[in-house]
N, C-alpha and C positions, 0 to 999 in steps of 0.2 A: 288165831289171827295175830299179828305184827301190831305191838303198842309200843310208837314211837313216840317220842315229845321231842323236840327239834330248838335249842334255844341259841339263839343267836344275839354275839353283842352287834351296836348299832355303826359304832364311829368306827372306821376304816375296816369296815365287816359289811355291812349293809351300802350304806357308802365309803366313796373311797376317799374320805379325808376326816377328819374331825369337828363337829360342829360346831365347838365351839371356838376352835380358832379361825374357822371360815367365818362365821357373823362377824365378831373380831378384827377382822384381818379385810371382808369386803368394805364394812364399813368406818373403816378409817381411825382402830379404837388399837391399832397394836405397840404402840410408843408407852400408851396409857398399862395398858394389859401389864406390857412387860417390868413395868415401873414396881406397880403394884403385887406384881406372883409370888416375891418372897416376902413378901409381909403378911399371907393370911391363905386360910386352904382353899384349894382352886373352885368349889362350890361356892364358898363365899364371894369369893371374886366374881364368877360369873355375873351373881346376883349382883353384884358391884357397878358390874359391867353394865348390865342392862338399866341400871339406875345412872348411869354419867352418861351414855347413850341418849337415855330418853332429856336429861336433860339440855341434851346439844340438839334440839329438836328432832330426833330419829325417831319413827311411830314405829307401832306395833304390824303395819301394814310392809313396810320397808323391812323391818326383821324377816318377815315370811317372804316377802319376794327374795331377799338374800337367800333364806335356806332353799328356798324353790331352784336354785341355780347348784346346790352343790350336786356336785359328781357320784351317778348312780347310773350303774351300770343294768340294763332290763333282763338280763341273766341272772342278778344277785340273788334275787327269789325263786330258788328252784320249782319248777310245774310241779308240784304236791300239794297233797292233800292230807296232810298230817297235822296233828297240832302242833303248831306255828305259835312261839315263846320269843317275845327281847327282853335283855337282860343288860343295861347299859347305864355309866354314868354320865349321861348325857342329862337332857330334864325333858318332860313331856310332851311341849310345846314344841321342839325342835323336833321330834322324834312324830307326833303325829303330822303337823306340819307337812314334813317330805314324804311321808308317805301319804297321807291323804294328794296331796299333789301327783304322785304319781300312781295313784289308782292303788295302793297295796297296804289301805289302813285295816283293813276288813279282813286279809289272809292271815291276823294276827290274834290269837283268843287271848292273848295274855301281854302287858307290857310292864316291868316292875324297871323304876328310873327316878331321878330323883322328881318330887311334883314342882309344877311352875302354873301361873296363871297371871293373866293380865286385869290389873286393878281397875280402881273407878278412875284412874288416872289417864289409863292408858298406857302405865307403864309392866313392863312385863317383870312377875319376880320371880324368883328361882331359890328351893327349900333345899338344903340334903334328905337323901330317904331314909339315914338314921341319923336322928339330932343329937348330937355330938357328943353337947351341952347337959342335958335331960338325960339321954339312956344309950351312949355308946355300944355299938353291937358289940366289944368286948374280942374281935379275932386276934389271936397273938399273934397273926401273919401281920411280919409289918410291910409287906406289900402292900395292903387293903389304904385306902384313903379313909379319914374320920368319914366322911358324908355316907361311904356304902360299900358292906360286906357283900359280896356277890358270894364267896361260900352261904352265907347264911339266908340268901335270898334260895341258893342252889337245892339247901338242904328243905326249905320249906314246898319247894315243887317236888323232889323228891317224895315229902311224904306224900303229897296229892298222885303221884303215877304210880305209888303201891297200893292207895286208897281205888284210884280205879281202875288197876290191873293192868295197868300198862307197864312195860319192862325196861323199855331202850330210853335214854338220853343220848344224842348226839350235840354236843355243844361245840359252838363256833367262835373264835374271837380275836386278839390280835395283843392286846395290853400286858400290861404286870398285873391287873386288877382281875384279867381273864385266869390268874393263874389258883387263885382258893379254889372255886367254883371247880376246878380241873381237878384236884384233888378228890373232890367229897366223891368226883365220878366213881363207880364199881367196875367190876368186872361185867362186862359185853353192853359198856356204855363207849361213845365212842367222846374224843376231844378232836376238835380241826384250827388246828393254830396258823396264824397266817404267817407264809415263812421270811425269815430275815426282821421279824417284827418279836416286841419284847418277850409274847408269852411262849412264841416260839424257843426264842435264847433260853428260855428258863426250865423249858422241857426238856429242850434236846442238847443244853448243853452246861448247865449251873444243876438241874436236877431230875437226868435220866433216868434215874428208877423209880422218883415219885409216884408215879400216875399208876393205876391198876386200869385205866381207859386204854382202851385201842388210841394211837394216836397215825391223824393220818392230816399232812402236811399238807397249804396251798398255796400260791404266789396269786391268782389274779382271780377275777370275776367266772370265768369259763373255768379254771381248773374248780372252783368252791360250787360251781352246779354240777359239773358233772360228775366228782366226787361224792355231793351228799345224795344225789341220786344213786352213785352205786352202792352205798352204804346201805337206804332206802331199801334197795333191792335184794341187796344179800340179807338186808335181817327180813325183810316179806319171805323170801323163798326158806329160810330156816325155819322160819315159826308158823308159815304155812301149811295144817297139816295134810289141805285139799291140793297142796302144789301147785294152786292157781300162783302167776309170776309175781302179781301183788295182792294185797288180801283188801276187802273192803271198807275198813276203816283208816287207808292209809294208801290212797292211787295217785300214778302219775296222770297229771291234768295239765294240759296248755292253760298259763295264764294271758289274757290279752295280751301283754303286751311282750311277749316270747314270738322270736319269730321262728322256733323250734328249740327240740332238744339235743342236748349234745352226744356222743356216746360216750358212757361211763368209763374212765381208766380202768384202770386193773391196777389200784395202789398196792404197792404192798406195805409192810409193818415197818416201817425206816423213817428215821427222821435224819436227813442232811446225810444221806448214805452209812449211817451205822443201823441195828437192829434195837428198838428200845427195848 
C-alpha cells in the first residue's frame, strides 16, 4: 500500500495571501508594521502587533472576522485521504481560525507553527516555535528565520513516516523558509514550489542540483490540486501491489465543499522549462 504524508505550508499555499499582512493591512496597522519591521524579527513583531492592535481597541472577535475574509480558494484542499500535515510560520490562531471557518480544520492530523493564544485580557499573543533566546534551532541555512527551522520540524516527521512505514513526503510551499525542509526531502519524495515565488527561484534557479525531491512546479489553486492528485496517483499505482488505482489508506474523496475534481496534468520533471 502507498504511505504518503502530504505537508503543506499555509501562507500563499493554502491561502492566497499572507496572514499576517492581511490582519495588518485590513485592520489599519500597516504604517505601524512598516515602521517597526527593521528593528526586531518578524515573529516578535507580530506579537507586537497584536499588542498595539488590541490596544487601539481591536478584539479578538474582529481579528477572526478579518482572517475569515482572507482569500481561499475551495480547490486548495485536494479530495484525499492521506495524512494531511502544515507546516507554517504563521501562528495557530490564524491558521485554525480559517480553517475551522471554512470547514477544513479536521482534514489536518498534524499542524507544527509557531503557538499563540488569547490572554485573560483578550488580547491575542503570538510565541516563536523555537525560542530564540533559550535554545536556537542552530540551522546554518541562513535562509531559516530565528522563530523556526522547518528543515528541523522536516526532519522530525521524517523520523515518524519511517517509524510507521510510510515512504512518500510530498511537500508544498512558496517561501525562502520552504527552502531547508526541501532539502532534507530524499529520493521519491516529491517538492511543489509555487512558481515565480521565492522557494521556487531558489530551486530552479540560485540552486538546481540541490534537491534529490522530484520537483514539480505550480502557478494557481487548480494547477496545486490537480497536480497533487496526480502525484497521489502515480505513487498509489507503483506501490500498489493488488493494482487497485488507489490503495486504501490513501483515497480520492469529494470534500464538501469541491464542486469536483479536476483532471490530473501530466507534469513532467522541469522547472521553468529546463530539466532539474
Amino acid at each position: 500500500m502507498a504511505g504518503i504524508v502530504v505537508v503543506f505550508d499555509f501562507d500563499k499555499t493554502i491561502i492566497d495571501c499572507d496572514s499576517d499582512n492581511w490582519v495588518v493591512d485590513e485592520l489599519g496597522a500597516t504604517q505601524l508594521f512598516n515602521e517597526l519591521l527593521p528593528t526586531m524579527p518578524w515573529n516578535s513583531l507580530m506579537d507586537r502587533m497584536m499588542m498595539e492592535l488590541h490596544s487601539q481597541g481591536k478584539t479578538i472577535e474582529e481579528i477572526a472576522d478579518c482572517l475569515k475574509r482572507a482569500p481561499l480558494h475551495p480547490q486548495i484542499i485536494a479530495a484525499i485521504k492521506c495524512e494531511l500535515n502544515i507546516l507554517s510560520d504563521a501562528n495557530l490562531f490564524f491558521i485554525e481560525t480559517i480553517l475551522k471557518h471554512h470547514g477544513l480544520f479536521n482534514y489536518f492530523s498534524e499542524i507544527n507553527t509557531n503557538p499563540s493564544f488569547v490572554d485573560e485580557n483578550g488580547k491575542l499573543r503570538i510565541f516563536p516555535y523555537h525560542d530564540f533566546n533559550s535554545s536556537p534551532h542552530g540551522c546554518n541555512l541562513n535562509i531559516c528565520p530565528p522563530n523556526m527551522c522547518k528543515g528541523v520540524v522536516i526532519e522530525r516527521i521524517q523520523a515518524s513516516v519511517l517509524a510507521e512505514k510510510k515512504k512518500r513526503i510530498i511537500y508544498l510551499g512558496d517561501g525562502k523558509g520552504d527552502f531547508c525542509p526541501s532539502l532534507k526531502l530524499g529520493e521519491g519524495d516529491y517538492v511543489m514550489p509555487r512558481k515565480n515565488f521565492p522557494l521556487w527561484d531558489l530551486i530552479c534557479n540560485t540552486h538546481p542540483l540541490s534537491l534529490k525531491a522530484e520537483v514539480h512546479e505550480w502557478s494557481n489553486a487548480e494547477e496545486l490540486d490537480s497536480i497533487l492528485l496526480h502525484l497521489i496517483k502515480t505513487i498509489s499505482i507503483e506501490e500498489n501491489s493488488s493494482n487497485e488505482l488507489v490503495s486504501v489508506d490513501c483515497k480520492l474523496e469529494i470534500i464538501p465543499l469541491h464542486e469536483g475534481l479536476f483532471q490530473p496534468l501530466q507534469v513532467p520533471h522541469y522547472c521553468n522549462g529546463s530539466k532539474i
